[in-house]
DRENNU-530849 format. One record per residue: residue in three letters; z negated, x negated, y negated of N, C-alpha, C in turn. Coordinates in steps of 0.1 Angstrom, whole numbers. Each point is the difference from the previous one (the first is absolute). Layout:
# DRENNU-530849
<pt ala; <Z; X; Y>; <Z; X; Y>; <Z; X; Y>>,
...
***
This chain:
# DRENNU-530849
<pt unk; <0; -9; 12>; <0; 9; -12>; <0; -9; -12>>,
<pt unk; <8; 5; -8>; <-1; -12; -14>; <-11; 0; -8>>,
<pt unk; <-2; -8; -5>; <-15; -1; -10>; <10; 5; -15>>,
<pt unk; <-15; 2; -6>; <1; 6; -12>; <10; -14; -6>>,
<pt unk; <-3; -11; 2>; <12; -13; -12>; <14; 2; 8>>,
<pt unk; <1; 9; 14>; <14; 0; 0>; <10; 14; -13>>,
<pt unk; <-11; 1; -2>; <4; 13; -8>; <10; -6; -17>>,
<pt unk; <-10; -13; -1>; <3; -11; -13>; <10; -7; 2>>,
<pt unk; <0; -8; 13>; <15; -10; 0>; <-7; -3; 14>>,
<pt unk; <11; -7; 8>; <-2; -2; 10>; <1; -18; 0>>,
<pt unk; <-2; -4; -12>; <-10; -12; 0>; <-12; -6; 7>>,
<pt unk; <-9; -11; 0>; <-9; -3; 1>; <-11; 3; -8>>,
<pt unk; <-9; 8; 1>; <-11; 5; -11>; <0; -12; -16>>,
<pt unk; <4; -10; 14>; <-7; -12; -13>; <13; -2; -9>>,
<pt unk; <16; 7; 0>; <6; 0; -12>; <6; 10; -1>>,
<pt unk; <1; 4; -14>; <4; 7; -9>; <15; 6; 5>>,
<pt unk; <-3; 11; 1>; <19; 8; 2>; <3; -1; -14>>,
<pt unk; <14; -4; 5>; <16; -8; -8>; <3; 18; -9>>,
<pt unk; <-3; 4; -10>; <2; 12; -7>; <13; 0; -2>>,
<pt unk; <7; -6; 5>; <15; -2; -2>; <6; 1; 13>>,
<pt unk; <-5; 4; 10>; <3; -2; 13>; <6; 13; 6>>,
<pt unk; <7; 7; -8>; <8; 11; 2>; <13; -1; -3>>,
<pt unk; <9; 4; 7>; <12; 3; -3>; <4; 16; -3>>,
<pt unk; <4; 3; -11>; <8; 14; 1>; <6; 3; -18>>,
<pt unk; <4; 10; 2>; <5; 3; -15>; <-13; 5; -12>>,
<pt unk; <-13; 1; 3>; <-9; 4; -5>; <-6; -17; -9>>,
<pt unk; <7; -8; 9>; <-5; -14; -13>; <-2; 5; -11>>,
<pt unk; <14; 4; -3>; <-1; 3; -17>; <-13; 7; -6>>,
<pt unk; <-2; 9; 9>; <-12; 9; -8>; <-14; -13; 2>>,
<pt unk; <-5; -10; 11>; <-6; -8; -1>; <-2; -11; -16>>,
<pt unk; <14; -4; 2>; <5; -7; -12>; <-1; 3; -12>>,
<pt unk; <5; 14; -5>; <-2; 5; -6>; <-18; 2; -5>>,
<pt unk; <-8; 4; 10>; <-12; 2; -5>; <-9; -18; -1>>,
<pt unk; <8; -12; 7>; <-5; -10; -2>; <6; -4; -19>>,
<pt unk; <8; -2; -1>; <7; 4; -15>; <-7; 5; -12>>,
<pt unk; <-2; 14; 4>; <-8; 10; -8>; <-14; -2; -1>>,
<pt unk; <-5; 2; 12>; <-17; -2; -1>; <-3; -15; 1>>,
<pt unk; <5; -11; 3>; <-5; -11; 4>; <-10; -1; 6>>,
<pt unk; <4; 6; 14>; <-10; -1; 12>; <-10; -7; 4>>,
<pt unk; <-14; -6; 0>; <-3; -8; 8>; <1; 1; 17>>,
<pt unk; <-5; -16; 2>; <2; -3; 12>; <-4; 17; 13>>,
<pt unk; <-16; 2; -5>; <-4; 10; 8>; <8; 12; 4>>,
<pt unk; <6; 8; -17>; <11; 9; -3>; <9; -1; 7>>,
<pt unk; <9; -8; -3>; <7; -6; 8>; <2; 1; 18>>,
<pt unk; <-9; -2; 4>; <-4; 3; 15>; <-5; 7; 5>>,
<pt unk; <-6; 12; -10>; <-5; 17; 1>; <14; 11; 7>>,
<pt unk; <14; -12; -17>; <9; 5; 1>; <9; 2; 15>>,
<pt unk; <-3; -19; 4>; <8; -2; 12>; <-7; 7; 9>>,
<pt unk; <-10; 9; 4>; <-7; 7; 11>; <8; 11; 1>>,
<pt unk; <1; 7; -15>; <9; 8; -1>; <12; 2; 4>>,
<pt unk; <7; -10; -3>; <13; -1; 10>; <2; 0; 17>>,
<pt unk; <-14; -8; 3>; <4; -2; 10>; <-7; 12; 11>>,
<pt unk; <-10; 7; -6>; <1; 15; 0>; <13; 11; 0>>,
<pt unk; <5; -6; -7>; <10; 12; -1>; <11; -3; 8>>,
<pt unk; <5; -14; 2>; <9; -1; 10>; <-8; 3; 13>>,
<pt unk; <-9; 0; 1>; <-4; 4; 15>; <1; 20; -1>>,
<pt unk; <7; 5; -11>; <-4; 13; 6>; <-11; 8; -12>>,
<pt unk; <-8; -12; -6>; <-14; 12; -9>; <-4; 12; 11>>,
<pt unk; <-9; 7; -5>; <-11; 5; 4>; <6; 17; -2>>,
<pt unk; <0; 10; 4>; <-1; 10; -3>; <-11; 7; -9>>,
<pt unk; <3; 5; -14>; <-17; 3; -8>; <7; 9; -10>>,
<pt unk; <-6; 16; 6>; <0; 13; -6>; <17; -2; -3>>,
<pt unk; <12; 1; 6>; <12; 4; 1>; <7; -14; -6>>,
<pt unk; <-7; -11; -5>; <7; -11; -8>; <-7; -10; 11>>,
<pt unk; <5; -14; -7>; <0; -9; 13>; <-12; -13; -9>>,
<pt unk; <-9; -3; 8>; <-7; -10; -9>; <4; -12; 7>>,
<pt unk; <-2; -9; -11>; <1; -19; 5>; <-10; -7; -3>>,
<pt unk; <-8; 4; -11>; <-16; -2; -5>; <-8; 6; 1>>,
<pt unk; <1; 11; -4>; <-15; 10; -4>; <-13; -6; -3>>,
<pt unk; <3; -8; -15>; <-13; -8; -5>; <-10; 5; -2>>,
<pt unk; <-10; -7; 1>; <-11; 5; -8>; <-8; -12; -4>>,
<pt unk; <-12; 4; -8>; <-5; -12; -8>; <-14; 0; 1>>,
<pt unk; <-6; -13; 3>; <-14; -2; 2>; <-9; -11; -3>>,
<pt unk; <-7; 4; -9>; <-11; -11; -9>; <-5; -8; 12>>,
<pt unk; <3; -13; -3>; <-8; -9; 10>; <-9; -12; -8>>,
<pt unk; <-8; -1; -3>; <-6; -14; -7>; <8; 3; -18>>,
<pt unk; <0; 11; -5>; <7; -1; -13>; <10; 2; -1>>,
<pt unk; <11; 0; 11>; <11; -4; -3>; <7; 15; 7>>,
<pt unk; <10; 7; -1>; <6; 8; 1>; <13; -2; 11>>,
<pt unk; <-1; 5; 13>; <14; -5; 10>; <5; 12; 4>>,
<pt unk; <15; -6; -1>; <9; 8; 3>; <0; 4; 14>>,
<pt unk; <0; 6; 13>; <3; 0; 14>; <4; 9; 4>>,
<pt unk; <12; -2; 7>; <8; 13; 6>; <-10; 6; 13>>,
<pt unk; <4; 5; -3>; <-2; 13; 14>; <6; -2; 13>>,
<pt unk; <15; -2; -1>; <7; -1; 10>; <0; -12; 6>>,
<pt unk; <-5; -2; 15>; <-2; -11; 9>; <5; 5; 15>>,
<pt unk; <11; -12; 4>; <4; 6; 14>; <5; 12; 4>>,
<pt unk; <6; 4; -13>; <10; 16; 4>; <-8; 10; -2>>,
<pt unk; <-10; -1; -3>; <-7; 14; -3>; <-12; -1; -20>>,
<pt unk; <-3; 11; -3>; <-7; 2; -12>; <-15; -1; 12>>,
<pt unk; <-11; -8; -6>; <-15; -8; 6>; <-6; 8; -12>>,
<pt unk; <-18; 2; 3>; <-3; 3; -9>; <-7; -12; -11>>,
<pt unk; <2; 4; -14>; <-6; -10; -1>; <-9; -13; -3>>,
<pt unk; <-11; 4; 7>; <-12; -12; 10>; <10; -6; 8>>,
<pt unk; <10; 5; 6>; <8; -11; 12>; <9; -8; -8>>,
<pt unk; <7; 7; -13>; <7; -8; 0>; <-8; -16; -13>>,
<pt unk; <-9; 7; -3>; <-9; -10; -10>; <-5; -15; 12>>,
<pt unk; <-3; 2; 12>; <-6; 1; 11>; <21; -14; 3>>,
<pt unk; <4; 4; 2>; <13; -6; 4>; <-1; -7; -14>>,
<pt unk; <4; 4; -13>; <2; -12; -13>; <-11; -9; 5>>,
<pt unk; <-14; 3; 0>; <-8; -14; 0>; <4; -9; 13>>,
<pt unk; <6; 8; 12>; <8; -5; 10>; <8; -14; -5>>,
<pt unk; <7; 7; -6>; <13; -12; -3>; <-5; -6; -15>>,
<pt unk; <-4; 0; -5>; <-9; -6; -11>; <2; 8; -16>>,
<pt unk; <-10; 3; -7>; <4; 10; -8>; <7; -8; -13>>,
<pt unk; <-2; -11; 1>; <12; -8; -7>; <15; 3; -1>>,
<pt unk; <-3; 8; 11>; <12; 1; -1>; <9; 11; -7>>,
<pt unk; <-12; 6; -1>; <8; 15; -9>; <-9; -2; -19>>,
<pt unk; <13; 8; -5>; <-2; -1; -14>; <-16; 7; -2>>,
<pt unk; <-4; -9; -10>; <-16; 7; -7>; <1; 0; -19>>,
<pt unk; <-7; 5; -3>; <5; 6; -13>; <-20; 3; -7>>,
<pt unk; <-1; -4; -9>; <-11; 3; -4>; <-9; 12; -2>>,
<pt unk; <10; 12; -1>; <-3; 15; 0>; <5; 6; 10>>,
<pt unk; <-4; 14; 4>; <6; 9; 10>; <14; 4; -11>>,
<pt unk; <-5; 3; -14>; <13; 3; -6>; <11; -4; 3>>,
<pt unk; <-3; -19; -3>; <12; -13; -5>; <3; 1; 17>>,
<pt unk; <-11; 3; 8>; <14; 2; 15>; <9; 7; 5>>,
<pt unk; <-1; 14; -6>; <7; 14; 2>; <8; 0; -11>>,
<pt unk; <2; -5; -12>; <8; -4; -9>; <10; -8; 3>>,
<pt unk; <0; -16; 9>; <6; -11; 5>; <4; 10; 12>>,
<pt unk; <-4; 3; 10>; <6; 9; 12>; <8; 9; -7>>,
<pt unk; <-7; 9; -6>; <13; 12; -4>; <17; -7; -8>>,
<pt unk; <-3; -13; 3>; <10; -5; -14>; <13; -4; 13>>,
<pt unk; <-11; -5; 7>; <7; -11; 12>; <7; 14; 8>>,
<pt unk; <-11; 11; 2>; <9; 10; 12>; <10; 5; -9>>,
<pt unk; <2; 1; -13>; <12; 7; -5>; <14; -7; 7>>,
<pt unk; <-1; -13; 1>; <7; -10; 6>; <2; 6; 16>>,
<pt unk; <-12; -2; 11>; <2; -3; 7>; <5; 18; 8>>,
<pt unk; <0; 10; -10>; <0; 13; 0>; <17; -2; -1>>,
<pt unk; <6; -5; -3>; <17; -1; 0>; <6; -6; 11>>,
<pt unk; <-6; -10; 6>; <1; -3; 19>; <1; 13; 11>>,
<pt unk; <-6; 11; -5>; <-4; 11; 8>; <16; 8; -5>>,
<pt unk; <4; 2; -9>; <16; 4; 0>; <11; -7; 5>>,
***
């Protein structure tokens, strides 16, 4: 059964999936939002989950198809981004907080407010909301 980091890249925990490691016509909208928002590293690899979510298919969620379903959670001050979707299915989320500290929470974007992360997410999914057409 795959672990929650096959969900991230099918790397070695110990490095970082290539956020560029997709092929398809949806670059642009990646590109585009690296361009526009100047992604960081974390962003950036929120985004590549995304992708690699969605080429597997996304999730079935209330008639539309999820590749994230974020949500956000004060850890030590700091505000984290974490999807929902791990291993083909929406987790609730303690599992999926439970899987980020898994693969290290370094690894997903943190933002000083609950605001400044649902602001930065809403900005990013406008983006990654044009992959899904």
């Amino acid at each position: 059964m795959p672990s929650a980091l096959d969900a991230l890249s099918a790397a070695p925990p110990t490095e970082r999936p290539d956020p560029l490691a997709h092929a398809s016509p949806r670059d642009n909208n990646f590109d585009a939002a690296m361009k526009q928002l100047d992604l960081n590293e974390p962003e950036q690899q929120l985004y590549a989950m995304h992708l690699r979510n969605l080429s597997a298919g996304g999730v079935p969620n209330q008639g539309k198809t999820s590749t994230l379903f974020a949500s956000t959670f004060e850890i030590e001050g700091r505000h984290y981004v974490i999807p929902t979707v791990w291993n083909g299915a929406i987790v609730s989320p303690d599992q999926a907080l439970a899987n980020a500290r898994e693969f290290g929470l370094d690894n997903f974007p943190s933002y000083d407010s609950d605001a400044a992360a649902q602001q930065r997410y809403d900005a990013i999914h406008e983006f990654m909301s044009k992959d899904l057409q």
